[in-house]
PyMOL Python script that loads the backbone (N, CA, C, O; Angstrom):
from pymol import cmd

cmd.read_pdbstr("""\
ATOM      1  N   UNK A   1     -49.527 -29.959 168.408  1.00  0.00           N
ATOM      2  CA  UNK A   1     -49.920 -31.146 167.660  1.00  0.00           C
ATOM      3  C   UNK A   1     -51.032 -30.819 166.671  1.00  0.00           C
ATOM      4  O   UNK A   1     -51.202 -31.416 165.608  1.00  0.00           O
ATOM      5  N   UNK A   2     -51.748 -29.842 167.114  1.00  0.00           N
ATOM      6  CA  UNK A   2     -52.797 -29.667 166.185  1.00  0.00           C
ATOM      7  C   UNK A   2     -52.440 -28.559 164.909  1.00  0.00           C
ATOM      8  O   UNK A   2     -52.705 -28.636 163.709  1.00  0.00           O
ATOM      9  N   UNK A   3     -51.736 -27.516 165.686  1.00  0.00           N
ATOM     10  CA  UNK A   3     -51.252 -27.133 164.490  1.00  0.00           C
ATOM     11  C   UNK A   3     -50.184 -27.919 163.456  1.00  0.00           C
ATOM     12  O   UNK A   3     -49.650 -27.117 162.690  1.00  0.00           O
ATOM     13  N   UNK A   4     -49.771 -29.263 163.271  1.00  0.00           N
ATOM     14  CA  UNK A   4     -49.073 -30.242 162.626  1.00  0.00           C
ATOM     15  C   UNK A   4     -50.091 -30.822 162.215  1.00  0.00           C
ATOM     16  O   UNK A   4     -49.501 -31.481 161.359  1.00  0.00           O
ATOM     17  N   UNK A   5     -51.188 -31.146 162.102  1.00  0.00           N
ATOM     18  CA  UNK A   5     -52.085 -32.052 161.930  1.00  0.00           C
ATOM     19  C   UNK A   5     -52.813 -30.523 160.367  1.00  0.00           C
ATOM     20  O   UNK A   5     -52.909 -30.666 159.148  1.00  0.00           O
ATOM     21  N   UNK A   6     -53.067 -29.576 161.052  1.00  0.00           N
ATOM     22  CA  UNK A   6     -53.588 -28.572 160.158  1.00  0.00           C
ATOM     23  C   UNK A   6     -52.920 -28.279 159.498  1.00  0.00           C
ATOM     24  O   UNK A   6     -53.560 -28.107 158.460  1.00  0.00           O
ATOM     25  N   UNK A   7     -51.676 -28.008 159.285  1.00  0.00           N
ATOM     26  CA  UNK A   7     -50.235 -28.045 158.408  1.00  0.00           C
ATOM     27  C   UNK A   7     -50.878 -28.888 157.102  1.00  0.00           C
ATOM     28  O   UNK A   7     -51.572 -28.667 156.109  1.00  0.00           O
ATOM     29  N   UNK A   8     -50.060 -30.202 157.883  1.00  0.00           N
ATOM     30  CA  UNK A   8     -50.367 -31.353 156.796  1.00  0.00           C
ATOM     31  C   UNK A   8     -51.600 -31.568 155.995  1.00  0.00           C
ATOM     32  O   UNK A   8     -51.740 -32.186 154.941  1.00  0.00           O
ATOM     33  N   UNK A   9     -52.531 -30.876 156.776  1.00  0.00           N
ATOM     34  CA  UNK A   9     -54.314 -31.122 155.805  1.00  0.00           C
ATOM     35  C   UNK A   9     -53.967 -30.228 154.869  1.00  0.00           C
ATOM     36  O   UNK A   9     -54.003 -30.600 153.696  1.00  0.00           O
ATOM     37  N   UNK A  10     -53.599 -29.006 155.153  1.00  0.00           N
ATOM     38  CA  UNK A  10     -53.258 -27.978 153.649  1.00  0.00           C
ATOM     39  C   UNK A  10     -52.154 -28.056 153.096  1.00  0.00           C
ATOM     40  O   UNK A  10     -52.015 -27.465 152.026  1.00  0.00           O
ATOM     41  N   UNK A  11     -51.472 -28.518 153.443  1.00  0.00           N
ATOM     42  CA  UNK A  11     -50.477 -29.318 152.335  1.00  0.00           C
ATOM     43  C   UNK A  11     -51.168 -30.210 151.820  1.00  0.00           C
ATOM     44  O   UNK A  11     -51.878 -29.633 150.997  1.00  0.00           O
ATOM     45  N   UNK A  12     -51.412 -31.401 151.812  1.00  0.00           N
ATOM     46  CA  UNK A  12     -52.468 -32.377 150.901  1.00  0.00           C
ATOM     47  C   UNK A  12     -53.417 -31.360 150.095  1.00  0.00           C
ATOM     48  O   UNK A  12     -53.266 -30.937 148.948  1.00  0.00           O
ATOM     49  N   UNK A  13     -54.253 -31.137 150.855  1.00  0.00           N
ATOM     50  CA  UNK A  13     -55.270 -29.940 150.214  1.00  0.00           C
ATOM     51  C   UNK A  13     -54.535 -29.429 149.007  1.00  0.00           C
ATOM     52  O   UNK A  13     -54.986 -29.766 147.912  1.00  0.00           O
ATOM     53  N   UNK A  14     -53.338 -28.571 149.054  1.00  0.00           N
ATOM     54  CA  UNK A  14     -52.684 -28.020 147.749  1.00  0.00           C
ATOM     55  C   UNK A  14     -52.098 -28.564 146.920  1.00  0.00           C
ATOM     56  O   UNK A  14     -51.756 -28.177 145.802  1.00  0.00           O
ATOM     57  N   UNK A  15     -51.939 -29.577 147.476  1.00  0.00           N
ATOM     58  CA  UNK A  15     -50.981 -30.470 146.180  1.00  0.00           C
ATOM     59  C   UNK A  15     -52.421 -31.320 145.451  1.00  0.00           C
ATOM     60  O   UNK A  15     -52.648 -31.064 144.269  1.00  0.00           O
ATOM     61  N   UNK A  16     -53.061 -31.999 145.951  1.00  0.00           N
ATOM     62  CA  UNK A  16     -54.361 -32.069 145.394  1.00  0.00           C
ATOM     63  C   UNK A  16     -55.101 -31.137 144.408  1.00  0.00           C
ATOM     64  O   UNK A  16     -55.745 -31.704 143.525  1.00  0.00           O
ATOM     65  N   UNK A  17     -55.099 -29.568 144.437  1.00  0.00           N
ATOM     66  CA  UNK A  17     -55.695 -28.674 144.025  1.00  0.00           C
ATOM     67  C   UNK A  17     -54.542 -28.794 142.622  1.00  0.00           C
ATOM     68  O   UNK A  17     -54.757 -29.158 141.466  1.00  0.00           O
ATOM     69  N   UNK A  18     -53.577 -28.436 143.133  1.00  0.00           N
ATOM     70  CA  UNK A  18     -52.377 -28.497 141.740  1.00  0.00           C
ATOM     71  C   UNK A  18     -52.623 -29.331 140.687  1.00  0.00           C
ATOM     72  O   UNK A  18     -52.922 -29.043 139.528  1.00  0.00           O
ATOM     73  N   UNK A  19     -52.406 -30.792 141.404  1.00  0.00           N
ATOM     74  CA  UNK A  19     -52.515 -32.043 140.437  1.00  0.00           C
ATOM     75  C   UNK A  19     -53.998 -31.493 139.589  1.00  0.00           C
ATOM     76  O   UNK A  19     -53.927 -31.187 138.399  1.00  0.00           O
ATOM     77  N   UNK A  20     -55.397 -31.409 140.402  1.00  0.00           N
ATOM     78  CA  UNK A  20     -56.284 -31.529 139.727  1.00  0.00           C
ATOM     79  C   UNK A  20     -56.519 -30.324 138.069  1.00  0.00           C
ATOM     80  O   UNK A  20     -57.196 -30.374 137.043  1.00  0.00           O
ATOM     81  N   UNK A  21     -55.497 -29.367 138.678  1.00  0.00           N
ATOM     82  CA  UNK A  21     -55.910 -28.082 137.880  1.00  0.00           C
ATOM     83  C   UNK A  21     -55.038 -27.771 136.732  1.00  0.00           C
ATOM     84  O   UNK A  21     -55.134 -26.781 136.007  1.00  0.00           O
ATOM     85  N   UNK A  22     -53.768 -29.179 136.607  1.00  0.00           N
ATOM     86  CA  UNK A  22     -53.159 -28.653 135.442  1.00  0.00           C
ATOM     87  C   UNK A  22     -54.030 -29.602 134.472  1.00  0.00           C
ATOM     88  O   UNK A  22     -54.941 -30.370 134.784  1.00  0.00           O
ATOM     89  N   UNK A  23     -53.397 -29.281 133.006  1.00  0.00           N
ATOM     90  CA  UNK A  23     -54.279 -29.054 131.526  1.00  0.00           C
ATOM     91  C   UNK A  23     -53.979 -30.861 131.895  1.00  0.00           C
ATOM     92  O   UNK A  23     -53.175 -31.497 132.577  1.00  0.00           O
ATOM     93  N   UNK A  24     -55.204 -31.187 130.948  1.00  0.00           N
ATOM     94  CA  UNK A  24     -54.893 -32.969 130.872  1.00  0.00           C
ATOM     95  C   UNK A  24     -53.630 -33.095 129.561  1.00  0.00           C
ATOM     96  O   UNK A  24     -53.256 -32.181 128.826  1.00  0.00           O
ATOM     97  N   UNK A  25     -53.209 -34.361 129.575  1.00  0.00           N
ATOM     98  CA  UNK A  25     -52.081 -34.872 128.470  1.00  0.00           C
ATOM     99  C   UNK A  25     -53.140 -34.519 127.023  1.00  0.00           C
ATOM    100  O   UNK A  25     -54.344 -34.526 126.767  1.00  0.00           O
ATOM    101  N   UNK A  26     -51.988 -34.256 126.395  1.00  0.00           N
ATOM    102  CA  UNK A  26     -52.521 -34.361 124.697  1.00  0.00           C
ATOM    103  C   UNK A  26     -52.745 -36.179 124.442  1.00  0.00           C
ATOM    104  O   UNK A  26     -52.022 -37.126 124.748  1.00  0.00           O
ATOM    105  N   UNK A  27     -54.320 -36.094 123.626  1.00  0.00           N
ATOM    106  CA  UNK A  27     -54.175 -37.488 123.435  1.00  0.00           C
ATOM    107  C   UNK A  27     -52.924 -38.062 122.221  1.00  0.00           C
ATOM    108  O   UNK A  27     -52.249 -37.366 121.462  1.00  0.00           O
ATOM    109  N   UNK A  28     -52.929 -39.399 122.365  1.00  0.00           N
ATOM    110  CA  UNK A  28     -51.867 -39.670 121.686  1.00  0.00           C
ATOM    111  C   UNK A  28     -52.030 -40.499 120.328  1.00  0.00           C
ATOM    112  O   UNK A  28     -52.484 -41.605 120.621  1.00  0.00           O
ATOM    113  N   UNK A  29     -51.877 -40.404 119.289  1.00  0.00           N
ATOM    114  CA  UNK A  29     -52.456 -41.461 118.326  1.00  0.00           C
ATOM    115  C   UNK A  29     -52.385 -42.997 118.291  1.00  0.00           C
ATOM    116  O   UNK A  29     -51.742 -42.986 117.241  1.00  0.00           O
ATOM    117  N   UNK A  30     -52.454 -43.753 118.445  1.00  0.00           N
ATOM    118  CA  UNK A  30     -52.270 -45.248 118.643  1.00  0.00           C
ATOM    119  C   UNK A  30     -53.241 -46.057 118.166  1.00  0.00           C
ATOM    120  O   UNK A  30     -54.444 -45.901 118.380  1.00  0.00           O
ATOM    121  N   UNK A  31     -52.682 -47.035 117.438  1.00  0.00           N
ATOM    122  CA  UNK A  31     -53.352 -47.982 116.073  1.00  0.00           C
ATOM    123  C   UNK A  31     -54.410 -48.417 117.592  1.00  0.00           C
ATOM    124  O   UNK A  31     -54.244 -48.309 118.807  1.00  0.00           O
ATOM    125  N   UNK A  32     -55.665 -49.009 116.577  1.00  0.00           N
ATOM    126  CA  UNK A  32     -56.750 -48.886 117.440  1.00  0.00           C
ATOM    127  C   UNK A  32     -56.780 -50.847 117.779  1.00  0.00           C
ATOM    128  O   UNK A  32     -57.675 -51.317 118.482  1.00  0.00           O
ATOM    129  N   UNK A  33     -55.899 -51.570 117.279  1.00  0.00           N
ATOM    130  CA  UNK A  33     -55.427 -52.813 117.815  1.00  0.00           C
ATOM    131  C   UNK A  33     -54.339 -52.669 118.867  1.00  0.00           C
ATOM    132  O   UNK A  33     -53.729 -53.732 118.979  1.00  0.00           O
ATOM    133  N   UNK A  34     -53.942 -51.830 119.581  1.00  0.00           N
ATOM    134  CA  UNK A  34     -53.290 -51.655 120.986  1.00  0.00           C
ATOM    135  C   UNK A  34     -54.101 -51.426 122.209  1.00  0.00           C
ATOM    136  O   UNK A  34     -53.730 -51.627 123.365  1.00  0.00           O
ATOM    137  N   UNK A  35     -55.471 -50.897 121.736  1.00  0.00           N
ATOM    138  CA  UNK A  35     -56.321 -50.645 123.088  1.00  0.00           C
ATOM    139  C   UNK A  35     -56.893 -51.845 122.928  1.00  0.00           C
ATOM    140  O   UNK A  35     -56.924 -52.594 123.904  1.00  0.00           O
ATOM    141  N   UNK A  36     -57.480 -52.285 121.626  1.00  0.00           N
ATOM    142  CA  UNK A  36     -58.884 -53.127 121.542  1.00  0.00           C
ATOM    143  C   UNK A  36     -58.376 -54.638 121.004  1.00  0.00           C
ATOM    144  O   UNK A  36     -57.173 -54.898 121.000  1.00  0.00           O
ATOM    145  N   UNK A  37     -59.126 -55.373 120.662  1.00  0.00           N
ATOM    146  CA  UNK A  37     -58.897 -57.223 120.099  1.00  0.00           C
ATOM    147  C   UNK A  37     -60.349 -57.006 119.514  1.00  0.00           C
ATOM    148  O   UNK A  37     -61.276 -56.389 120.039  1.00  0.00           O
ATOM    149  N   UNK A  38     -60.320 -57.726 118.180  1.00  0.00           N
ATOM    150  CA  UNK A  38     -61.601 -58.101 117.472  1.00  0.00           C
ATOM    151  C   UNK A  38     -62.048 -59.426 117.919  1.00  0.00           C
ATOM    152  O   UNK A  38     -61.287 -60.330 117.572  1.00  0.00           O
ATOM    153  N   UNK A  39     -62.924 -59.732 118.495  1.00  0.00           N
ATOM    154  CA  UNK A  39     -63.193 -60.969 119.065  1.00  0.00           C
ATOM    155  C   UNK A  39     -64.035 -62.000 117.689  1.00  0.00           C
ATOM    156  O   UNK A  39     -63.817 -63.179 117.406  1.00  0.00           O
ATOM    157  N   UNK A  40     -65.124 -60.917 116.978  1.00  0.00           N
ATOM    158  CA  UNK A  40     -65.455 -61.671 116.189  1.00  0.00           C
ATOM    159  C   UNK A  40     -65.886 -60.603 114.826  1.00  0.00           C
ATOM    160  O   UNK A  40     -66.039 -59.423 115.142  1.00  0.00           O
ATOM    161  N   UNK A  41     -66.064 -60.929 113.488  1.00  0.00           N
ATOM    162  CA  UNK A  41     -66.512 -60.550 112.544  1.00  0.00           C
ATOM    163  C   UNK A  41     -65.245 -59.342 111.832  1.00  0.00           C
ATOM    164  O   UNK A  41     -65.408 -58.273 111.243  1.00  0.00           O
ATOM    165  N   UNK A  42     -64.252 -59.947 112.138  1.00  0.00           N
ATOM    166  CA  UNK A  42     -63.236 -59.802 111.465  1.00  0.00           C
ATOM    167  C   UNK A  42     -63.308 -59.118 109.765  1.00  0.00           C
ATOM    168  O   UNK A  42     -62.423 -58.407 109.288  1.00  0.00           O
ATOM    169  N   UNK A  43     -64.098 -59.381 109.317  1.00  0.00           N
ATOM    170  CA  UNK A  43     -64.284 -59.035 107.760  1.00  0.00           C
ATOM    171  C   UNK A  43     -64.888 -57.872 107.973  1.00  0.00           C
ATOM    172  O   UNK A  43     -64.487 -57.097 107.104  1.00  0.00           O
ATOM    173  N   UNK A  44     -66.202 -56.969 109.200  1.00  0.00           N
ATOM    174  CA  UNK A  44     -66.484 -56.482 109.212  1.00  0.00           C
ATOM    175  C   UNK A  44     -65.865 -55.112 109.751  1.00  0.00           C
ATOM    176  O   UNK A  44     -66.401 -54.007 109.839  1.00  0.00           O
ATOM    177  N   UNK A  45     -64.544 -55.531 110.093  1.00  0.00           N
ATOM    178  CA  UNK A  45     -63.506 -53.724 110.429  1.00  0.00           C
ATOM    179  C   UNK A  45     -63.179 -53.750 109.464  1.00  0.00           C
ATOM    180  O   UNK A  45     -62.794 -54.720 108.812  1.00  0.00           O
ATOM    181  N   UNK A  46     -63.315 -52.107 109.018  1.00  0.00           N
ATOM    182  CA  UNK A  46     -62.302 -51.607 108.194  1.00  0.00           C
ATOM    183  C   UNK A  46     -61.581 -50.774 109.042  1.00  0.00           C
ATOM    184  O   UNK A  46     -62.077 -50.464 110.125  1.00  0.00           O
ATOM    185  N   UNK A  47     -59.819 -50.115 108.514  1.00  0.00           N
ATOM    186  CA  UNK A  47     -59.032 -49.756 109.532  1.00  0.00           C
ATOM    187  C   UNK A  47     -59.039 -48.880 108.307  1.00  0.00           C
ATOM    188  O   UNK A  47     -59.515 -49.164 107.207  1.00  0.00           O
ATOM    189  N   UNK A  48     -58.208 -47.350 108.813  1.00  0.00           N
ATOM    190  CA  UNK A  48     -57.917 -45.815 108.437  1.00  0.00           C
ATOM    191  C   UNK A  48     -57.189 -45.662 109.039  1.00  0.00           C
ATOM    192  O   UNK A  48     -56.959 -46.091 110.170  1.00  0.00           O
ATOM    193  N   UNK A  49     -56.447 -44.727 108.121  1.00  0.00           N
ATOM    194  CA  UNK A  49     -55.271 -43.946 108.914  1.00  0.00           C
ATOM    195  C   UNK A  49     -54.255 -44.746 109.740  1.00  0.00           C
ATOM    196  O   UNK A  49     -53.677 -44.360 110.756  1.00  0.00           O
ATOM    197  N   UNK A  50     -54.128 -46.075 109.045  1.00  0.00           N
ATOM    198  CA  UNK A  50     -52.312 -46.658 109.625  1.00  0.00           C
ATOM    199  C   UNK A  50     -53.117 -47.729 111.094  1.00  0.00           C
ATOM    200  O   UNK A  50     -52.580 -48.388 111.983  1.00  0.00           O
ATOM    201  N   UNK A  51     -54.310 -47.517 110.823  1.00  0.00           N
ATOM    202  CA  UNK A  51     -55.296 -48.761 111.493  1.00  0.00           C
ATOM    203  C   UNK A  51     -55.619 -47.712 113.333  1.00  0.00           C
ATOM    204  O   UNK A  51     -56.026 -48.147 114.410  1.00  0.00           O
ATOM    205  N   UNK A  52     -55.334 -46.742 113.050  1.00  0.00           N
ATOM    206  CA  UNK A  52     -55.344 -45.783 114.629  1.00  0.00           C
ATOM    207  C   UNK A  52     -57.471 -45.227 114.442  1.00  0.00           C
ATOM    208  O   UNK A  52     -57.989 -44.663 115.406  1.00  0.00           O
ATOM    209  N   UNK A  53     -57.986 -45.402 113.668  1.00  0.00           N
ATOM    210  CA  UNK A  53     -59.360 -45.993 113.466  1.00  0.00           C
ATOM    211  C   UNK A  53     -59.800 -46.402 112.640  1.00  0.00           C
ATOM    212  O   UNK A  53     -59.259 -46.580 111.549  1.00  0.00           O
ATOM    213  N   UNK A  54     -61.437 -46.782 113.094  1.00  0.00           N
ATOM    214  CA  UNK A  54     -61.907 -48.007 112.279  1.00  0.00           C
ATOM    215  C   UNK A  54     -63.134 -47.513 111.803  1.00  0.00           C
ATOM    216  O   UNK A  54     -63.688 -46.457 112.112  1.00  0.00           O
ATOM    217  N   UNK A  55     -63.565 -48.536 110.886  1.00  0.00           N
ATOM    218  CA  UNK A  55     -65.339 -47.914 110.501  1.00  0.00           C
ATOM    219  C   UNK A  55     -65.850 -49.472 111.127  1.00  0.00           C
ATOM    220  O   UNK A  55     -64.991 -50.345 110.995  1.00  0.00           O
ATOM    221  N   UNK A  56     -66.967 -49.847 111.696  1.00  0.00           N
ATOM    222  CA  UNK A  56     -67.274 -51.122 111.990  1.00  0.00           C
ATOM    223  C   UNK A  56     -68.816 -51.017 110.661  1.00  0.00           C
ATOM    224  O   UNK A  56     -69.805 -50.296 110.529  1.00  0.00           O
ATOM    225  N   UNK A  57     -68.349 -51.926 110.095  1.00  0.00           N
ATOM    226  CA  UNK A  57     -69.704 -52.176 108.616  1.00  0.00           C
ATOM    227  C   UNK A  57     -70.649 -53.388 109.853  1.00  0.00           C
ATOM    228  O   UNK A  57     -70.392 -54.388 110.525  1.00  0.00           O
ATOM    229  N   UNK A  58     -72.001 -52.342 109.514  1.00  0.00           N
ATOM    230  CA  UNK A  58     -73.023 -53.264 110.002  1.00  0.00           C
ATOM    231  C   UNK A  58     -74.345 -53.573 108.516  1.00  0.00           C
ATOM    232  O   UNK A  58     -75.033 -52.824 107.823  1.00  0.00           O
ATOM    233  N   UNK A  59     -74.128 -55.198 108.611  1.00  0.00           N
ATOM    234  CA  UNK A  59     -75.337 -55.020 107.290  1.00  0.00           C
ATOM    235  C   UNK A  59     -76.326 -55.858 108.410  1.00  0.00           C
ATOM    236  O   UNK A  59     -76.358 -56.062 109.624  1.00  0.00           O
ATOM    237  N   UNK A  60     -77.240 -56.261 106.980  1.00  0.00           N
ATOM    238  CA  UNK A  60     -78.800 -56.406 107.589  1.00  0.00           C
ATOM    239  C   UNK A  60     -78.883 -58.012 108.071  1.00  0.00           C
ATOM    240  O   UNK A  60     -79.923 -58.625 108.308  1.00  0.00           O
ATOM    241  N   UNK A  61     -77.347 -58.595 108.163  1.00  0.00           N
ATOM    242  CA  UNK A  61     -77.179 -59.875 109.496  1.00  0.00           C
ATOM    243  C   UNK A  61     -76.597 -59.721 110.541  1.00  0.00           C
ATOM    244  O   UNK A  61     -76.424 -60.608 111.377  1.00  0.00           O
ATOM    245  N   UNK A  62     -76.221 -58.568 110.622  1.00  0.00           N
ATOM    246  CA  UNK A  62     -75.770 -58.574 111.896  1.00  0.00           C
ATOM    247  C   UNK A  62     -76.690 -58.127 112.897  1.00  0.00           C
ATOM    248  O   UNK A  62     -77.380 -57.112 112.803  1.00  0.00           O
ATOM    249  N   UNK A  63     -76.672 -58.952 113.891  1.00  0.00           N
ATOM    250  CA  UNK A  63     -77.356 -58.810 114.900  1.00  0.00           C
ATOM    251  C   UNK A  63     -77.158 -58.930 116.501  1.00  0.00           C
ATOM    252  O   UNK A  63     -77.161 -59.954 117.184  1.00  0.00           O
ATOM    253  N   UNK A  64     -76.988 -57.600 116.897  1.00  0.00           N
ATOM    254  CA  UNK A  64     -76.183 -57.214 118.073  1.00  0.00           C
ATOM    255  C   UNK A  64     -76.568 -57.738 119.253  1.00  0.00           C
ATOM    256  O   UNK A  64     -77.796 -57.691 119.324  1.00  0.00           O
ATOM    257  N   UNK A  65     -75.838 -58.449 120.679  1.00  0.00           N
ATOM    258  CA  UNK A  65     -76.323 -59.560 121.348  1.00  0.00           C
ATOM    259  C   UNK A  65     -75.998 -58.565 122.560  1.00  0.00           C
ATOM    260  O   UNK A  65     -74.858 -58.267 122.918  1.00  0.00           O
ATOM    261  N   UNK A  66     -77.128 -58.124 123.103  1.00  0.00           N
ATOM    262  CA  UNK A  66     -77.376 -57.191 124.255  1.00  0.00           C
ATOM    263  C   UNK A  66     -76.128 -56.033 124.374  1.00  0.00           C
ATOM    264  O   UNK A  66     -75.367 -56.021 125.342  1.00  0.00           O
ATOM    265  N   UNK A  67     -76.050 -55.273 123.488  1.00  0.00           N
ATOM    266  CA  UNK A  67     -75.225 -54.330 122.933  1.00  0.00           C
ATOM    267  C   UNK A  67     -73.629 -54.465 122.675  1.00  0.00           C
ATOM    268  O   UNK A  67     -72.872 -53.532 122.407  1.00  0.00           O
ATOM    269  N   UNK A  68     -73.212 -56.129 122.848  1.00  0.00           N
ATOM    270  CA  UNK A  68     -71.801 -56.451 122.407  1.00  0.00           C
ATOM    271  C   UNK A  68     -71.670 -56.252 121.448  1.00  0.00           C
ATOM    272  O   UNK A  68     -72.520 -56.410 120.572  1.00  0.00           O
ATOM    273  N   UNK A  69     -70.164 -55.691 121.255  1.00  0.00           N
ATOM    274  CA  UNK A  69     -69.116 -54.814 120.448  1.00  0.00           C
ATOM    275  C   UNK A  69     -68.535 -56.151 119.373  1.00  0.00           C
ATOM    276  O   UNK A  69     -68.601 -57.215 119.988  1.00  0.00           O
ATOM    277  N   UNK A  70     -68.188 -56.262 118.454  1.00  0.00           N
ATOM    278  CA  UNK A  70     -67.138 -57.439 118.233  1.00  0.00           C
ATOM    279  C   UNK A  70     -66.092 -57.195 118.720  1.00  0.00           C
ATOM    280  O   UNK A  70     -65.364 -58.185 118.639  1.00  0.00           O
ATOM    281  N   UNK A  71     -65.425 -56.024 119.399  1.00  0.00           N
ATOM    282  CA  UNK A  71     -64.310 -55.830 119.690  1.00  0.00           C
ATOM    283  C   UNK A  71     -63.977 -55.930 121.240  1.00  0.00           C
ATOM    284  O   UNK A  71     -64.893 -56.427 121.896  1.00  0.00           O
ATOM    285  N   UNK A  72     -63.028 -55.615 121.840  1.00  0.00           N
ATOM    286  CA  UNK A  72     -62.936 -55.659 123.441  1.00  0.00           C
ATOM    287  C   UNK A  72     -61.932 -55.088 124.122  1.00  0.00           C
ATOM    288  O   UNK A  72     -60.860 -55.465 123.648  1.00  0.00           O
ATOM    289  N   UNK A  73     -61.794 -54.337 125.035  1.00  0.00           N
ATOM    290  CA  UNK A  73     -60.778 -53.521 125.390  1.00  0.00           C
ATOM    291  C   UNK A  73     -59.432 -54.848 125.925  1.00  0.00           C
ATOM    292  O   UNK A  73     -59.701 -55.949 126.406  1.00  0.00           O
ATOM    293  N   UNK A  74     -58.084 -54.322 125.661  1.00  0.00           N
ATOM    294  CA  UNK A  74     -57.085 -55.150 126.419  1.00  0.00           C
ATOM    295  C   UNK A  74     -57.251 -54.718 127.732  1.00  0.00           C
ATOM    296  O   UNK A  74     -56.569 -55.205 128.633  1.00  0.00           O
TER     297      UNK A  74
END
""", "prot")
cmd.dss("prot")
cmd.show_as("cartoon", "prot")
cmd.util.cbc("prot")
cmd.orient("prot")
């Protein structure tokens, strides 16, 4: 029984080690309105590159409310 019990720990153990050690995914390009929603100041994104990023324009009214984003993850 115990040698079944020690079996199975190094089996987990290796398949664990595997998963952790191959290369991560290539990231993927995706318009930057599939992750995120502009909640407010809409005039202030500009979009690049087919809208996959943004520049966020900050002028001298905007004023950031305990480090909120105008934007927000889905």
């Amino acid at each position: 029984m115990a040698s079944h019990t020690w079996i199975l720990t190094l089996g987990l153990f290796l398949m664990v080690s595997a998963t952790m050690a191959t290369a991560p995914r290539k990231p993927v390009d995706v318009p930057f309105g599939r992750n995120y929603v502009p909640t407010w100041a809409f005039d202030h994104i500009k979009y690049f590159n087919g809208g996959s990023e943004i520049q966020l324009h900050l002028d001298k009214y905007w004023v950031p409310i305990k480090g909120i984003l105008p934007v927000r993850p889905l």
